[in-house]
C-alpha positions as CSV (number, residue, x, y, z in Angstrom):
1,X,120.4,93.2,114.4
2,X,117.2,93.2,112.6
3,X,117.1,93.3,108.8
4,X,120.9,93.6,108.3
5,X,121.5,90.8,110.2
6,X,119.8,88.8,107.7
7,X,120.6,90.4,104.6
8,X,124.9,90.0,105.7
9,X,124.1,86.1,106.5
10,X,122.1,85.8,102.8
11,X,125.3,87.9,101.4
12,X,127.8,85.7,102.9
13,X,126.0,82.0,101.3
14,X,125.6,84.1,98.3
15,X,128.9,85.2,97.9
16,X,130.4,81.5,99.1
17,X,127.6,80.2,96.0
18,X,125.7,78.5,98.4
19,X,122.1,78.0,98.0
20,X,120.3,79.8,101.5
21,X,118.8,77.1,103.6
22,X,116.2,78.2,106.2
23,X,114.8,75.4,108.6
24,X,111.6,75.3,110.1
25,X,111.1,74.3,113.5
26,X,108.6,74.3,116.5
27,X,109.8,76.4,119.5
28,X,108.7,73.9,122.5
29,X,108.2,71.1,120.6
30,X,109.9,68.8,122.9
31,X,110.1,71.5,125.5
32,X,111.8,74.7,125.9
33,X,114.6,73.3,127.6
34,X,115.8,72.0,124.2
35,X,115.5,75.0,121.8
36,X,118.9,76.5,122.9
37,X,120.4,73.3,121.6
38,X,118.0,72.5,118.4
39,X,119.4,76.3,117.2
40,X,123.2,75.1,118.0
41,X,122.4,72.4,116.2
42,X,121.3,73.6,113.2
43,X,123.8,76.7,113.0
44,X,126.4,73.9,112.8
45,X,125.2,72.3,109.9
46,X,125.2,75.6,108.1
47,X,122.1,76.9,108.0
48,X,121.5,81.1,106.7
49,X,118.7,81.7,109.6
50,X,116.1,79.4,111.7
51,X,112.6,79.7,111.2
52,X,111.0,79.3,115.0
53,X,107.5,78.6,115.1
54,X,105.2,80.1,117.7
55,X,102.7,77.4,118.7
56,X,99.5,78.4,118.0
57,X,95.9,76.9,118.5
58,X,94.6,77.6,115.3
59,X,97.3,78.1,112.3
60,X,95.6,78.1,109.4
61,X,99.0,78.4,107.0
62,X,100.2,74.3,108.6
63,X,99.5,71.2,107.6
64,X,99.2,68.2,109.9
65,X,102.9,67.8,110.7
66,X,103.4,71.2,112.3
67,X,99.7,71.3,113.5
68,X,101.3,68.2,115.7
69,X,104.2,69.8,116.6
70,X,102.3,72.8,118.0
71,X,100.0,70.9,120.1
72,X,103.1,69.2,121.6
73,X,104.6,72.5,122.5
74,X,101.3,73.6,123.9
75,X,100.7,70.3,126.3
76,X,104.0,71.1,127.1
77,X,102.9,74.5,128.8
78,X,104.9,77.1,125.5
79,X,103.8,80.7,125.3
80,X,105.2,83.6,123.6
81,X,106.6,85.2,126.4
82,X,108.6,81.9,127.6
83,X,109.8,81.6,124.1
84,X,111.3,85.5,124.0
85,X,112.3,84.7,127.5
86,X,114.5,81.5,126.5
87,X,115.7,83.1,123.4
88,X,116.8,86.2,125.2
89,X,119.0,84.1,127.8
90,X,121.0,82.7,125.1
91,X,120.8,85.3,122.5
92,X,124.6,86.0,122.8
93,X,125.6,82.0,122.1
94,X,123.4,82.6,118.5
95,X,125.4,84.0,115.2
96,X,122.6,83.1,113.0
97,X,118.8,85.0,112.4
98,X,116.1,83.7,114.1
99,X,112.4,85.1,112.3
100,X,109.7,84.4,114.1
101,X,106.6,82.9,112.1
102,X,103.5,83.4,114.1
103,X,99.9,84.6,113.6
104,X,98.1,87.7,114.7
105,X,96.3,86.9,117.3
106,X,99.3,85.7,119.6
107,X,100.6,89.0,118.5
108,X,97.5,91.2,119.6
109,X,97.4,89.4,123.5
110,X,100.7,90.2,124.0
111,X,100.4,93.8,122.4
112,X,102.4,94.9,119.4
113,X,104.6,97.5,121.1
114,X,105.7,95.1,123.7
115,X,106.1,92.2,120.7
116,X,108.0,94.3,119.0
117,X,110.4,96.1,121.6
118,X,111.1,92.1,123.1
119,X,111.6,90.3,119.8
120,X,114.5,93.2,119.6
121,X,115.5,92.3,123.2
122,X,116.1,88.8,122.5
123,X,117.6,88.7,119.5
124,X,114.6,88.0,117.2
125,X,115.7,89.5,113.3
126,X,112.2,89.5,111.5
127,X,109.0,88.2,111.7
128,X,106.7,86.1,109.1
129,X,102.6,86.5,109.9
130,X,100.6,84.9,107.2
131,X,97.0,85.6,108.4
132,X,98.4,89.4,107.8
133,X,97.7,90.9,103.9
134,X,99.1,93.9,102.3
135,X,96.1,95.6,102.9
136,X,96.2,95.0,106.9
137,X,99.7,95.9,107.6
138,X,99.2,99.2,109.0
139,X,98.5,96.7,112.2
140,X,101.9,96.2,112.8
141,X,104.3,97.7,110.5
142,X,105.7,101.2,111.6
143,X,105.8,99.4,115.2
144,X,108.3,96.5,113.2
145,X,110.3,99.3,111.8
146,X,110.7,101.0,115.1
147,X,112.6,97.9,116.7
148,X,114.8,97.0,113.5
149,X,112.7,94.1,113.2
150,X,112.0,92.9,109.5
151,X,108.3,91.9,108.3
152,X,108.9,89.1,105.7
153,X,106.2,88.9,103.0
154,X,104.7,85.4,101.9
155,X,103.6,85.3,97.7
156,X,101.6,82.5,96.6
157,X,101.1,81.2,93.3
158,X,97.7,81.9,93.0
159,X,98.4,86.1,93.5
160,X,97.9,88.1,90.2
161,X,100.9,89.8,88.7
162,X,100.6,93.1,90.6
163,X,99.9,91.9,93.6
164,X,103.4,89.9,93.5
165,X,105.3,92.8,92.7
166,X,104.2,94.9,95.4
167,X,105.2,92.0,97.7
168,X,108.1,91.5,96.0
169,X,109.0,95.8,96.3
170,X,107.9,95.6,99.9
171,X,109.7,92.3,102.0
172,X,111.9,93.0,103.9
173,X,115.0,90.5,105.1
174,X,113.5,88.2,101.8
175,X,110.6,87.1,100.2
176,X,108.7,83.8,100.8
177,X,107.5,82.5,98.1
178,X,105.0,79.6,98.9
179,X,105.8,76.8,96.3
180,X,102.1,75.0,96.6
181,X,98.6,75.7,96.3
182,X,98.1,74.5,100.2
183,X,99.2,74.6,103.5
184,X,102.4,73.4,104.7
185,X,103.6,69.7,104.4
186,X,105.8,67.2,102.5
187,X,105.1,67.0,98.8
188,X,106.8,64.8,96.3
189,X,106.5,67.2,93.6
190,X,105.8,70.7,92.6
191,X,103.9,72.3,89.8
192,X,105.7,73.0,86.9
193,X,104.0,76.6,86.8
194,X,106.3,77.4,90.0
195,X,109.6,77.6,88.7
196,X,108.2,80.7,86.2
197,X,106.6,82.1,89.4
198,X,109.7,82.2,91.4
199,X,112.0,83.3,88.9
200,X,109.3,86.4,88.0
201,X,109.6,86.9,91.9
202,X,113.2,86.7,91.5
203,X,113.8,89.3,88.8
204,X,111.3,91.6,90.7
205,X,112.9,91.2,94.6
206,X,115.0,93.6,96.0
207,X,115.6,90.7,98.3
208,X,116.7,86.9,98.2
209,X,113.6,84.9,97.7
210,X,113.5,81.7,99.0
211,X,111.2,78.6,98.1
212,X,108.8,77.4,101.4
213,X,106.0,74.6,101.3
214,X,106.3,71.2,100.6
215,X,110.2,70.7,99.8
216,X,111.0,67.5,101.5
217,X,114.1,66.1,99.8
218,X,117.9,67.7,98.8
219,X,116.6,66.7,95.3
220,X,113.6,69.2,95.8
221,X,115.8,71.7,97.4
222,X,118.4,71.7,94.8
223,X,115.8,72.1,92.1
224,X,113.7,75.0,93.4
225,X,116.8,76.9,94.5
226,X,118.2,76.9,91.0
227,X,115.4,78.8,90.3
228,X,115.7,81.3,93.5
229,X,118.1,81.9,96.4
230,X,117.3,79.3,98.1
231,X,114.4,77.3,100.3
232,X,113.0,77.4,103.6
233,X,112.0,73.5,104.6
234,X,109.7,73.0,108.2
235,X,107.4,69.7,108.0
236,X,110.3,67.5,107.1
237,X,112.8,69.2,109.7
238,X,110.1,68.7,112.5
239,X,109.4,65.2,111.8
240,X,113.4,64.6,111.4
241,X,113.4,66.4,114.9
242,X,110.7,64.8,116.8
243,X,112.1,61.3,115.4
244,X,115.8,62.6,117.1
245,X,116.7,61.7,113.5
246,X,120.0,64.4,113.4
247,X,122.1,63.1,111.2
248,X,119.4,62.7,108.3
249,X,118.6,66.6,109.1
250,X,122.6,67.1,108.5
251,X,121.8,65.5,105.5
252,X,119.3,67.0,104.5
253,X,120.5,70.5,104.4
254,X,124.4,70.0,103.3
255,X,122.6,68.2,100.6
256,X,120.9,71.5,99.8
257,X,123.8,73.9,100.0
C-alpha cells in the first residue's frame, strides 16, 4: 500500500518502456455511483495510477473545466467522507493507485488523523495538496507517514533552483512538475523553457516526475514525456468523461504510452 504501491506500478511501465500515464478525474462528477466503474475503466486502458479529485468550493490550482466538474459533484450531494466510503467498498476490485488531490481545508474539517488513518482504510496511496508549501508541511506530514500514505510535491516553473531541488529530494511516490504558468486546463502549447525545467527536475528526483497542466493531446503527451517519466492529464479526461466520450479517452492515453 502507500508509497510502494506506487513506486512498483511506476517500476513496472518503466521497465515495459512505457511512458507513466496518470488521469485526472472528478470523484462524483456524474455521481458517486459511477466512480467504481470510471477507475475500471481507466485501469483497463492501462493507466500507472488515477488521480481522484476531491470537489472543492474554492480550488485555486483548476481552471474552468474542473472548476465545472466540481460543482457538478457538489449539486450532486459529494463529500469526502462518501468518497473514502465508496472507495473503501471496492478497494479490493482496484490493482492500480489512487492519489487523492484535494486542498487543506477539506482536510482540516475532517481532521488529519482521521484523513489520514481512512485514506489507508480505503485504499488511497498518496495525496497531492497544492495550497500546502514546503514551509507548511509540518500540518500534515508525520500524520502522512504514519498511515503509509505518500505526500506528492507539485514544482512549478516559476520556483528558483533551490527551491526545486528540495522538492525534488523530498516527494514522495513522484514529483509533479506543473508544465504552465497557470492553473489547470487545455493548452495547445507549452513553453519551450519547460522541457529544461523538467529534465533539471529529472536528473535531481529520486522519483519519476511526471508532466501535469495543460497536456491535452498524445502529441503533447509524447513530447513532454520524452523529457520525464511521464504526464498526468485532468481537464481533457473530464471533458472526454462528462461527454461519455470513452473511446477517445482510450485514445488518448494508449496514444501516450
Amino acid at each position: 500500500m502507500g508509497k510502494e504501491r506506487i513506486n512498483q506500478a511506476f517500476k513496472e511501465k518503466i521497465g515495459a518502456k512505457q511512458n507513466i500515464f496518470v488521469p485526472y478525474i472528478m470523484a462524483g462528477d456524474g455521481g458517486l455511483d459511477q466512480l467504481d466503474e470510471q477507475i475500471s475503466f481507466l485501469q483497463e486502458c492501462g493507466v500507472a495510477a488515477i488521480e481522484l479529485g476531491i470537489p472543492f468550493s474554492d480550488p485555486v490550482a483548476d481552471g474552468p473545466t474542473i472548476q465545472r466538474a466540481g460543482i457538478r459533484a457538489l449539486e450532486n450531494g459529494v463529500t469526502l467522507s462518501n468518497v473514502l466510503a465508496t472507495l473503501k467498498r471496492s478497494k479490493n476490485n482496484r490493482t492500480i493507485p489512487i492519489i487523492f488531490m484535494t486542498y487543506i481545508n477539506p482536510i482540516f474539517s475532517y481532521g488529519v488523523e482521521a484523513f489520514a488513518r481512512d485514506c489507508q482504510s480505503s485504499g488511497v496511496d498518496g495525496v497531492i495538496i497544492p495550497d500546502v508549501p514546503l514551509e507548511e508541511e509540518s500540518l500534515v506530514l508525520s500524520t502522512l507517514k504514519k498511515y503509509d500514505v505518500a505526500f506528492i510535491r507539485l514544482a512549478t516553473l516559476t520556483s528558483p533552483q533551490e527551491r526545486l531541488a528540495e522538492l525534488a529530494k523530498r516527494s514522495e511516490g513522484f514529483l509533479y512538475a506543473v508544465a504552465v504558468k497557470g492553473t489547470t486546463g487545455t493548452r495547445t502549447t507549452h513553453e519551450q523553457e519547460v522541457n529544461a525545467y523538467l529534465e533539471q527536475l529529472r536528473e535531481n528526483s529520486n522519483v519519476p516526475v511526471l508532466a501535469g497542466f495543460g497536456v491535452s493531446n498524445k502529441e503533447q503527451a509524447q513530447e513532454l514525456s520524452s523529457h520525464c517519466d511521464g504526464i498526468i492529464v485532468g481537464s481533457k479526461i473530464v471533458e472526454l468523461l462528462h461527454e461519455g466520450k470513452h473511446n477517445d479517452i482510450k485514445e488518448l492515453i494508449q496514444g501516450s504510452l
